[in-house]
N, CA, C and O atoms as a Maestro MAE file, in Angstrom:
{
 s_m_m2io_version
 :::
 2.0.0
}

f_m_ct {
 s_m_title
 :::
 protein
 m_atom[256] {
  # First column is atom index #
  i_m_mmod_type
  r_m_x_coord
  r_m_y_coord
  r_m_z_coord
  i_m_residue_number
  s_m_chain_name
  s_m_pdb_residue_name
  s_m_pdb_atom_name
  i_m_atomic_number
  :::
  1 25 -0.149 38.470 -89.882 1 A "UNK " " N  " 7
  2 3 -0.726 39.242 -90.970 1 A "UNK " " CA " 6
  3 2 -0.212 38.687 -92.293 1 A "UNK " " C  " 6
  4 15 0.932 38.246 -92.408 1 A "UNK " " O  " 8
  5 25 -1.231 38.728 -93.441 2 A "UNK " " N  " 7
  6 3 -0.710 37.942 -94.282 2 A "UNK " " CA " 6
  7 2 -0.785 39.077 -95.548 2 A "UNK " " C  " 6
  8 15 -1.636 39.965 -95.604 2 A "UNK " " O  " 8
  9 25 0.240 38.863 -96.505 3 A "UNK " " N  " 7
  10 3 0.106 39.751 -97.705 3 A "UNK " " CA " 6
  11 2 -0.770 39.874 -98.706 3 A "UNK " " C  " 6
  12 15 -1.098 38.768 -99.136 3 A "UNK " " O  " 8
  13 25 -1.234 40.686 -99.199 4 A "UNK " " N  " 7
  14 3 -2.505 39.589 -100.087 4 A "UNK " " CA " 6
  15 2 -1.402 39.389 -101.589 4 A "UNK " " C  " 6
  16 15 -0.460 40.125 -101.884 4 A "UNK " " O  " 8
  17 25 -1.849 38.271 -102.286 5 A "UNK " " N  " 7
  18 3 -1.566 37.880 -103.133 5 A "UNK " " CA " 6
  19 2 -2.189 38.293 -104.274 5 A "UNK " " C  " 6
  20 15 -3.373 37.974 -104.386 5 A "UNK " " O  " 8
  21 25 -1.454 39.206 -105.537 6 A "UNK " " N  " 7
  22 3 -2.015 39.798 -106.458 6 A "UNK " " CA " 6
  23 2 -2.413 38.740 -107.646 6 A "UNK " " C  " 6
  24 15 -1.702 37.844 -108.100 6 A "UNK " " O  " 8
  25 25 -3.790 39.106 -108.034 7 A "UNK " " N  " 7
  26 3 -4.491 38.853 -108.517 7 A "UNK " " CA " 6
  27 2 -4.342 38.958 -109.955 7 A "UNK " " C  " 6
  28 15 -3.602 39.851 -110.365 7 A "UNK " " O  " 8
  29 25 -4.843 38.298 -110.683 8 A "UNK " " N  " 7
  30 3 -5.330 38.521 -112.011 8 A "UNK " " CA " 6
  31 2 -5.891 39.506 -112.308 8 A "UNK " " C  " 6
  32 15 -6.684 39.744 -111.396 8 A "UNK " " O  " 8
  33 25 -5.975 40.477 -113.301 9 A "UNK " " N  " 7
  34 3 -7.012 41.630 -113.777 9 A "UNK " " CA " 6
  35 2 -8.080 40.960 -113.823 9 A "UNK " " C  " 6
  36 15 -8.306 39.792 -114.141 9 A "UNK " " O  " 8
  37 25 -9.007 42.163 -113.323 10 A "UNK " " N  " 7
  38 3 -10.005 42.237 -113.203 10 A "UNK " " CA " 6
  39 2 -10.540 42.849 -114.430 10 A "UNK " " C  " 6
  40 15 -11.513 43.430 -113.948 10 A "UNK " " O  " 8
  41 25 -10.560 43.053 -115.406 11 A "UNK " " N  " 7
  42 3 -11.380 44.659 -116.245 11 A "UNK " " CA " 6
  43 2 -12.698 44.578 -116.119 11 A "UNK " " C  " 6
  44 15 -13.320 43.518 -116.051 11 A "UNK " " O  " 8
  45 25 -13.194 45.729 -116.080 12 A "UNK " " N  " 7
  46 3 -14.660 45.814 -115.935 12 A "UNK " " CA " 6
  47 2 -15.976 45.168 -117.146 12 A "UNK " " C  " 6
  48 15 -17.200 45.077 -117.041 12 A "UNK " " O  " 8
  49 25 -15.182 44.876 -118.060 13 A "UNK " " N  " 7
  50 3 -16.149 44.002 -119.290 13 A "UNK " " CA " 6
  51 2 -15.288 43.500 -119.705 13 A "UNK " " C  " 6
  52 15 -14.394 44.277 -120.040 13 A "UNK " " O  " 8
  53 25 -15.038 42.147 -119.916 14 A "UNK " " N  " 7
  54 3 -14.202 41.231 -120.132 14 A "UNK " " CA " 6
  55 2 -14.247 40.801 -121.486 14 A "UNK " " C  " 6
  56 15 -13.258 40.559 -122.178 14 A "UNK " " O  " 8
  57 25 -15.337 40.724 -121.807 15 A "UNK " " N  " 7
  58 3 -15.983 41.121 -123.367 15 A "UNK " " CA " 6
  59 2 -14.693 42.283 -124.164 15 A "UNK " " C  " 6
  60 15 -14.145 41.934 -125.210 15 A "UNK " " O  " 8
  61 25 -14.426 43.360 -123.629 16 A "UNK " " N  " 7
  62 3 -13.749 44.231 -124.497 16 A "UNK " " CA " 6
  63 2 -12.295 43.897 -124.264 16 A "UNK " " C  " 6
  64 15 -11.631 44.934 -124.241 16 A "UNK " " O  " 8
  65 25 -11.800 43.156 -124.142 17 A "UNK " " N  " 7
  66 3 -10.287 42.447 -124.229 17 A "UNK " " CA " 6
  67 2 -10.276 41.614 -124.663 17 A "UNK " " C  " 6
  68 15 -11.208 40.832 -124.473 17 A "UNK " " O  " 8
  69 25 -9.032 41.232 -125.649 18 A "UNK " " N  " 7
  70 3 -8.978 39.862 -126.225 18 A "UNK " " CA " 6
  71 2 -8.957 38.880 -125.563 18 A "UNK " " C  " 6
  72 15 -8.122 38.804 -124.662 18 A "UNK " " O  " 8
  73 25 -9.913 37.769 -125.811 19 A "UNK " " N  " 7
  74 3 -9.730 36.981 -124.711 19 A "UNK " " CA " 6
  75 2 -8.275 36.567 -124.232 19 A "UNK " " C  " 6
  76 15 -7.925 36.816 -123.079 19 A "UNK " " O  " 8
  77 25 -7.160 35.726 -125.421 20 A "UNK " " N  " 7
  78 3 -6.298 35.434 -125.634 20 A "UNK " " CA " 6
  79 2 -5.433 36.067 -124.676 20 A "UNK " " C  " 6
  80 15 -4.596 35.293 -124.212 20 A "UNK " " O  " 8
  81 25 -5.375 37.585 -124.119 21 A "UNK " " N  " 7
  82 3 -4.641 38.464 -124.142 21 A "UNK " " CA " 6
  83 2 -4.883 37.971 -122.578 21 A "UNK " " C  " 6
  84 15 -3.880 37.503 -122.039 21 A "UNK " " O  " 8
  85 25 -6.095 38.019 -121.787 22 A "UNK " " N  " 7
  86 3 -6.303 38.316 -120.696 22 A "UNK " " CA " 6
  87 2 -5.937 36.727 -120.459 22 A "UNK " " C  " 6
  88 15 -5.457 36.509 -119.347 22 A "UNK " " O  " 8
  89 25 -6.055 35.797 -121.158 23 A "UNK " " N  " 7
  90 3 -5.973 34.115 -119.936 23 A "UNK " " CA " 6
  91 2 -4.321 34.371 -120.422 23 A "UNK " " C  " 6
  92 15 -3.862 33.322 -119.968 23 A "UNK " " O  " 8
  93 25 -3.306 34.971 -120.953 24 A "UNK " " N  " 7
  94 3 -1.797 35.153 -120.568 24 A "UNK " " CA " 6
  95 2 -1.590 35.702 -119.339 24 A "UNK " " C  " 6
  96 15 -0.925 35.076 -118.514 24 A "UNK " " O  " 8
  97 25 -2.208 37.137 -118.991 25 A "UNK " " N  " 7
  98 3 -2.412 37.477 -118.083 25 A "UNK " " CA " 6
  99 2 -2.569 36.936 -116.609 25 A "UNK " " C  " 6
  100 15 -1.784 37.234 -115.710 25 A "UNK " " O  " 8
  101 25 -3.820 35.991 -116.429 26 A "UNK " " N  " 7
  102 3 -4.536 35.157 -115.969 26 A "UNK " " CA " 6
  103 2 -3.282 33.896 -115.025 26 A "UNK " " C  " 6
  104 15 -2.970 33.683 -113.854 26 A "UNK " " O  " 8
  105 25 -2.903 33.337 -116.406 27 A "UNK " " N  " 7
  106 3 -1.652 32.600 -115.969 27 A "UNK " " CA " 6
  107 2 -0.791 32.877 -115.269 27 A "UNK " " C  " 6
  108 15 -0.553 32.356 -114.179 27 A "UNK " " O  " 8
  109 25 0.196 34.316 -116.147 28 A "UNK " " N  " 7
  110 3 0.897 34.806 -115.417 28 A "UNK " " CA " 6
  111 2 0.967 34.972 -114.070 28 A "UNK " " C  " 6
  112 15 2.014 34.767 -113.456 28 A "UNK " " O  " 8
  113 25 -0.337 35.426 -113.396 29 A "UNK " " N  " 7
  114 3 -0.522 35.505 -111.760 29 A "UNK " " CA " 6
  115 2 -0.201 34.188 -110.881 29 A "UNK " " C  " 6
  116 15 -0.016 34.004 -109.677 29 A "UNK " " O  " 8
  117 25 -0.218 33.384 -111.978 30 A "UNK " " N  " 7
  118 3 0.072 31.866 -110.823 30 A "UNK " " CA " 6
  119 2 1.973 31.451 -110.763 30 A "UNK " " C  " 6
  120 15 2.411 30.441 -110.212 30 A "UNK " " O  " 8
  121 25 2.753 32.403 -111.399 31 A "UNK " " N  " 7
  122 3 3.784 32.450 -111.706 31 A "UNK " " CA " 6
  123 2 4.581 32.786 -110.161 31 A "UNK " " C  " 6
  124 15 5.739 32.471 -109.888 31 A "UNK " " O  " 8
  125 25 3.866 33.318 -109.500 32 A "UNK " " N  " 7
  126 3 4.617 34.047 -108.003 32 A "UNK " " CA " 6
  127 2 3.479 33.452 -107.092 32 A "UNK " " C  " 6
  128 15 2.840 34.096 -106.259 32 A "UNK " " O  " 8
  129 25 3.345 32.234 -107.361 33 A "UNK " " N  " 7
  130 3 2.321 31.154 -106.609 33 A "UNK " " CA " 6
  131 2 3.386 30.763 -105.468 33 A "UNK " " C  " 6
  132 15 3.108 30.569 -104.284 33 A "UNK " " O  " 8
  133 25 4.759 30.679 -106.102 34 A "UNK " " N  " 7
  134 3 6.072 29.758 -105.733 34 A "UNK " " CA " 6
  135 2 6.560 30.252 -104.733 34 A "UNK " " C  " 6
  136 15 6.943 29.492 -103.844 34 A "UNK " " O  " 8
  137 25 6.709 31.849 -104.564 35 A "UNK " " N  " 7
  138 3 6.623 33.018 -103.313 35 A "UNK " " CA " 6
  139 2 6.172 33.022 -102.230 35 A "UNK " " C  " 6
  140 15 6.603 33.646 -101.261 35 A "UNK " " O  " 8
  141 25 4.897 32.052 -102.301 36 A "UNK " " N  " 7
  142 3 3.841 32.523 -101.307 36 A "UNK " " CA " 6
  143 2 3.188 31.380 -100.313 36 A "UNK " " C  " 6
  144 15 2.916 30.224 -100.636 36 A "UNK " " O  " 8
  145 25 3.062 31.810 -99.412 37 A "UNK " " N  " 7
  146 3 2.548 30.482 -98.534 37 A "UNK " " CA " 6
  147 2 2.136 29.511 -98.925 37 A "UNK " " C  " 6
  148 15 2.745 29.787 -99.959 37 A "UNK " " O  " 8
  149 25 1.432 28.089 -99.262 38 A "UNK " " N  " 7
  150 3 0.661 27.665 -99.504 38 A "UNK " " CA " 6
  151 2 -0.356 27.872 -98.955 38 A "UNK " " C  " 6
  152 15 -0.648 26.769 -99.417 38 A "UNK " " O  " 8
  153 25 -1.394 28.240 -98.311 39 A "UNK " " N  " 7
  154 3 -2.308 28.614 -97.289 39 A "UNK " " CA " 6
  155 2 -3.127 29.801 -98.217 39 A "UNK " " C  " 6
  156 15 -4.321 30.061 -98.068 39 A "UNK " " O  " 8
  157 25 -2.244 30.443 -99.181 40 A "UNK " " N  " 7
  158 3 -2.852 31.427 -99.979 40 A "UNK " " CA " 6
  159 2 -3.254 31.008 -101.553 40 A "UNK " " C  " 6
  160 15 -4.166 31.466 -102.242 40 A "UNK " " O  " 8
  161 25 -2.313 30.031 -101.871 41 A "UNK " " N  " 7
  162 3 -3.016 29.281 -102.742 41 A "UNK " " CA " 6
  163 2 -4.537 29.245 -103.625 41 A "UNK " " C  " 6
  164 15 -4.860 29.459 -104.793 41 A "UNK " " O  " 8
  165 25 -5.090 28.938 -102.648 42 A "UNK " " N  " 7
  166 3 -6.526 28.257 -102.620 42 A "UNK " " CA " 6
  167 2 -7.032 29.981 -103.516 42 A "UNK " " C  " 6
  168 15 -7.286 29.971 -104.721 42 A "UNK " " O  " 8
  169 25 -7.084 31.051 -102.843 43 A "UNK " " N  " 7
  170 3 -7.127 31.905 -102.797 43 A "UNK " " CA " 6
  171 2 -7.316 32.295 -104.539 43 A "UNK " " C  " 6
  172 15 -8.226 32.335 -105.367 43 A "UNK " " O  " 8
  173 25 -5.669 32.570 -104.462 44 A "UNK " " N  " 7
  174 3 -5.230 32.717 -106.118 44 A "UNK " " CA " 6
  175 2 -5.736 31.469 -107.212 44 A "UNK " " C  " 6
  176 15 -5.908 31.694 -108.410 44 A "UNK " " O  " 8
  177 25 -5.897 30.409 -106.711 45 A "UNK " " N  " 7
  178 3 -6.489 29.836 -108.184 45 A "UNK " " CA " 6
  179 2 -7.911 29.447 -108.140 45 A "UNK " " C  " 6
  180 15 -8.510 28.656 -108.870 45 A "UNK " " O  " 8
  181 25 -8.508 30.428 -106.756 46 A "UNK " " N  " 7
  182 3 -10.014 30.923 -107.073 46 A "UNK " " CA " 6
  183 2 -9.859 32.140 -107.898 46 A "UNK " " C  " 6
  184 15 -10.652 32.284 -108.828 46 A "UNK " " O  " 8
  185 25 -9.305 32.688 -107.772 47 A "UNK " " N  " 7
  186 3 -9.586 34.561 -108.445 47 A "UNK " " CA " 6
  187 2 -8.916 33.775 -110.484 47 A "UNK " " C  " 6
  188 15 -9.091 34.359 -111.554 47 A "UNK " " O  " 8
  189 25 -8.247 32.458 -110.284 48 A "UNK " " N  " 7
  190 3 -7.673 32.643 -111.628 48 A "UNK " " CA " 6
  191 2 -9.110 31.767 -112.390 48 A "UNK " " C  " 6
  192 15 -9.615 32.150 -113.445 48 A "UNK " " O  " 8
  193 25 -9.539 30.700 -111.700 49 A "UNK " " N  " 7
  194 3 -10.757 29.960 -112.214 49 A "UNK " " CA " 6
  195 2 -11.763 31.227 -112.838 49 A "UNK " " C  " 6
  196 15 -12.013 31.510 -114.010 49 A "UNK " " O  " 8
  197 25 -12.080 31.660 -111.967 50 A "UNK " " N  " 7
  198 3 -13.111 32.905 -112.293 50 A "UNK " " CA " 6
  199 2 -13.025 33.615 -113.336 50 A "UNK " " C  " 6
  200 15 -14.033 33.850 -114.003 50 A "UNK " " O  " 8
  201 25 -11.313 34.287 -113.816 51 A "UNK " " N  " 7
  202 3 -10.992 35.324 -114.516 51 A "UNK " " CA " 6
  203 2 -11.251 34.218 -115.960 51 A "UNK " " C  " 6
  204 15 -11.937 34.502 -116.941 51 A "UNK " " O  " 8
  205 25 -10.548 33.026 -115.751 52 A "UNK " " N  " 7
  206 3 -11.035 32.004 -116.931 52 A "UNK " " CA " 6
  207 2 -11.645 31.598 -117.567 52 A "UNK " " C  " 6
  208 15 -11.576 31.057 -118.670 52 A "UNK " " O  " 8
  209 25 -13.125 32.101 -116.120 53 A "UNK " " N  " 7
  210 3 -14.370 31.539 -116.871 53 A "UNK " " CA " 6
  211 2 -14.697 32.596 -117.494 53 A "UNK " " C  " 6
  212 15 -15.371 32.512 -118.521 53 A "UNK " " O  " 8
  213 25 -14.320 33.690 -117.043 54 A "UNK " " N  " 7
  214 3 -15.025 35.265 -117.788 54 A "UNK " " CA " 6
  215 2 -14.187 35.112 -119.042 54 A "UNK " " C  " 6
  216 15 -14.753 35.186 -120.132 54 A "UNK " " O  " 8
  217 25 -12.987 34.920 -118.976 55 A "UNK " " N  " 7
  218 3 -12.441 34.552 -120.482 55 A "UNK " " CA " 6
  219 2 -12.775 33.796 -121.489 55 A "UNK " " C  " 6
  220 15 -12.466 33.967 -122.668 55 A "UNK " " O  " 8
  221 25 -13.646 32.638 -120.859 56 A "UNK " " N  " 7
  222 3 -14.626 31.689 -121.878 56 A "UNK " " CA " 6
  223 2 -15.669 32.159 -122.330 56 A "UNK " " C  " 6
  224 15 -16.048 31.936 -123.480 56 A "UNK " " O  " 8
  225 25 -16.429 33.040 -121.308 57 A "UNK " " N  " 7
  226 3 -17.935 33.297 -121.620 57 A "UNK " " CA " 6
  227 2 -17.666 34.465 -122.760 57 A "UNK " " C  " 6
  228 15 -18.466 34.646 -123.678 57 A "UNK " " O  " 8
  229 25 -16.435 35.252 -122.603 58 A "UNK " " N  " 7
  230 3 -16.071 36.276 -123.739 58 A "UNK " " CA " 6
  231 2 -15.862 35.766 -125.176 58 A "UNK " " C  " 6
  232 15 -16.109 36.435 -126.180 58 A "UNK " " O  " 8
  233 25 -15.348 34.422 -125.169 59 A "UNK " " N  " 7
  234 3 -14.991 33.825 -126.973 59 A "UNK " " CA " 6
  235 2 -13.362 33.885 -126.736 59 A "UNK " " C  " 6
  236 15 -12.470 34.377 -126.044 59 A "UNK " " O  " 8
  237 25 -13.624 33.109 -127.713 60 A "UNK " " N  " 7
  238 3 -11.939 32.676 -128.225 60 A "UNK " " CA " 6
  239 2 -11.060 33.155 -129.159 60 A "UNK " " C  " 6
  240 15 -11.794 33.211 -130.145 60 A "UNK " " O  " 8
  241 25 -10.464 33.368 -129.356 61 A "UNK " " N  " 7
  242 3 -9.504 33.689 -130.448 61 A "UNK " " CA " 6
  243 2 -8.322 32.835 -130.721 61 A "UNK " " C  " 6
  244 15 -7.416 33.014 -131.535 61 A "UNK " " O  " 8
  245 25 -8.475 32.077 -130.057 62 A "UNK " " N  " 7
  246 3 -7.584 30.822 -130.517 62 A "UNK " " CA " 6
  247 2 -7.415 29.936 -131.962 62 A "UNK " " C  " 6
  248 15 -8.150 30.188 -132.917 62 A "UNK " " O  " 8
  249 25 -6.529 29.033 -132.019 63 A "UNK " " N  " 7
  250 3 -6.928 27.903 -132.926 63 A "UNK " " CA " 6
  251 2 -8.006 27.161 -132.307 63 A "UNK " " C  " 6
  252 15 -7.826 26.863 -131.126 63 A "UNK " " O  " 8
  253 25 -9.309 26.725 -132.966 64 A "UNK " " N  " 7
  254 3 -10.198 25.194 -132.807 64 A "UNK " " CA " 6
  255 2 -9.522 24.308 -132.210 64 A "UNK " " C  " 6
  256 15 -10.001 23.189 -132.021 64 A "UNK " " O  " 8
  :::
 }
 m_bond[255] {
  # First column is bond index #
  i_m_from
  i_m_to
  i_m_order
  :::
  1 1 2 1
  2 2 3 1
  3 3 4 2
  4 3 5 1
  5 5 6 1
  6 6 7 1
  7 7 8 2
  8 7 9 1
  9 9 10 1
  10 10 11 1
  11 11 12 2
  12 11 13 1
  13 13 14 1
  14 14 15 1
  15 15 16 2
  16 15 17 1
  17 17 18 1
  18 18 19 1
  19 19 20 2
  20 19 21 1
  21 21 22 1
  22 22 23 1
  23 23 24 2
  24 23 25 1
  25 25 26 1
  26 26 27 1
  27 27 28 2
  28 27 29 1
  29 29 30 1
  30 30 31 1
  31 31 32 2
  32 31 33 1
  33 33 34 1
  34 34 35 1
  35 35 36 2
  36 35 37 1
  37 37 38 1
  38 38 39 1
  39 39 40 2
  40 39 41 1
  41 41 42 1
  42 42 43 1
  43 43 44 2
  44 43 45 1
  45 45 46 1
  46 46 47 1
  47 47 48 2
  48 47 49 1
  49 49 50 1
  50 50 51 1
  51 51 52 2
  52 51 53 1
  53 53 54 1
  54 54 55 1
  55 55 56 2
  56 55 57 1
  57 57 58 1
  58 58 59 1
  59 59 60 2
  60 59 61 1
  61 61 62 1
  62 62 63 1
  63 63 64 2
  64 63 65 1
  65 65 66 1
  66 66 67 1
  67 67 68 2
  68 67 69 1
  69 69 70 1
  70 70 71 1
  71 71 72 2
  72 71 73 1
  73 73 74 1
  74 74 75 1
  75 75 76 2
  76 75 77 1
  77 77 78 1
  78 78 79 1
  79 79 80 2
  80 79 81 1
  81 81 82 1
  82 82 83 1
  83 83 84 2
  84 83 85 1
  85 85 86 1
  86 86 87 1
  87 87 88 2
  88 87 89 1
  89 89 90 1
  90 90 91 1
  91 91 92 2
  92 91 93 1
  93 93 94 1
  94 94 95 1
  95 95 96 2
  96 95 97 1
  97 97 98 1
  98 98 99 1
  99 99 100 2
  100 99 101 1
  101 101 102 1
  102 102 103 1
  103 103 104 2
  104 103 105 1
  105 105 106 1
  106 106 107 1
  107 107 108 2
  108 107 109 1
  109 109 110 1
  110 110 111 1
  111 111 112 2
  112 111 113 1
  113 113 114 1
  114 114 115 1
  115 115 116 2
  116 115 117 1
  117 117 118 1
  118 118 119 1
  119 119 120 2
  120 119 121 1
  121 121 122 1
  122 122 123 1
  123 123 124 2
  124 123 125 1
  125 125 126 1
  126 126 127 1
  127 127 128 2
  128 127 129 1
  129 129 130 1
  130 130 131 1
  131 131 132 2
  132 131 133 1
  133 133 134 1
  134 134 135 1
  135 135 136 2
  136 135 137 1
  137 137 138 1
  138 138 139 1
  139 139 140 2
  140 139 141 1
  141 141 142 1
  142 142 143 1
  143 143 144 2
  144 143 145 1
  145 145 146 1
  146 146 147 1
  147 147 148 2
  148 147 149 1
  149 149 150 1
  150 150 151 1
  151 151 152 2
  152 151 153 1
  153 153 154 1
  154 154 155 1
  155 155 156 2
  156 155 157 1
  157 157 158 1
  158 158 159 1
  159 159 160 2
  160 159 161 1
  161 161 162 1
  162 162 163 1
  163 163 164 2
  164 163 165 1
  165 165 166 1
  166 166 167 1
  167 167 168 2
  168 167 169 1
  169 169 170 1
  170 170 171 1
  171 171 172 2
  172 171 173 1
  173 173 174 1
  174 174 175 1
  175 175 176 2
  176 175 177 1
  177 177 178 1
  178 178 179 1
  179 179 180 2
  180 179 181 1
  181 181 182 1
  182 182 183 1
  183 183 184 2
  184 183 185 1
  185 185 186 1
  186 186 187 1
  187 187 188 2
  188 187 189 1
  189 189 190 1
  190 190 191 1
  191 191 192 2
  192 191 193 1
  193 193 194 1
  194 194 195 1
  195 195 196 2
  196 195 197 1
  197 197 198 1
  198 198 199 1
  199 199 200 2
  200 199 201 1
  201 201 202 1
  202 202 203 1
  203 203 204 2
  204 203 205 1
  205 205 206 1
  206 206 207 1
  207 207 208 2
  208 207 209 1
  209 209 210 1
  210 210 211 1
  211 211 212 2
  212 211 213 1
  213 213 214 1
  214 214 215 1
  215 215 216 2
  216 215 217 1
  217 217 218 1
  218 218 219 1
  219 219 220 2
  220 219 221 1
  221 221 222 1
  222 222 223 1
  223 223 224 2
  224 223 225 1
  225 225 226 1
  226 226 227 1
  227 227 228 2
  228 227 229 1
  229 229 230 1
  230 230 231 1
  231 231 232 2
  232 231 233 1
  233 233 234 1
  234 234 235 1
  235 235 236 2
  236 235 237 1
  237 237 238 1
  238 238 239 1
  239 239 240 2
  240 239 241 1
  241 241 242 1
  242 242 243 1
  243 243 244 2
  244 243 245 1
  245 245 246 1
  246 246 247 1
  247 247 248 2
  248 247 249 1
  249 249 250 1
  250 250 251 1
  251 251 252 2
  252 251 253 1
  253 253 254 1
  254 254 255 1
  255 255 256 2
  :::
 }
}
């Protein structure tokens, strides 16, 4: 049995968070990557690609 590996937030409109705010977030989850099987991997930096792209399609608040 395997643990599941926590995820990145999800919020329900990704639009209403700073983007900025949520790809810290985002990152953060790959931080306890180091914990965890490799086998689960794959897993977590599908759920982080995704949360990334919803963070792009939301806008930036970054520097250019």
């Amino acid at each position: 049995m395997t643990v599941p590996v926590p995820g990145p937030p999800r919020p329900a409109d990704p639009r209403a968070q700073d983007p900025g705010d949520l790809v810290a977030r985002v990152m953060a989850a790959l931080d306890v990557l180091d914990e965890r099987p490799p086998a689960e991997h794959v897993e977590a930096f599908e759920r982080v690609h995704a949360a990334l792209g919803e963070a792009l399609a939301a806008g930036s608040t970054g520097p250019a």
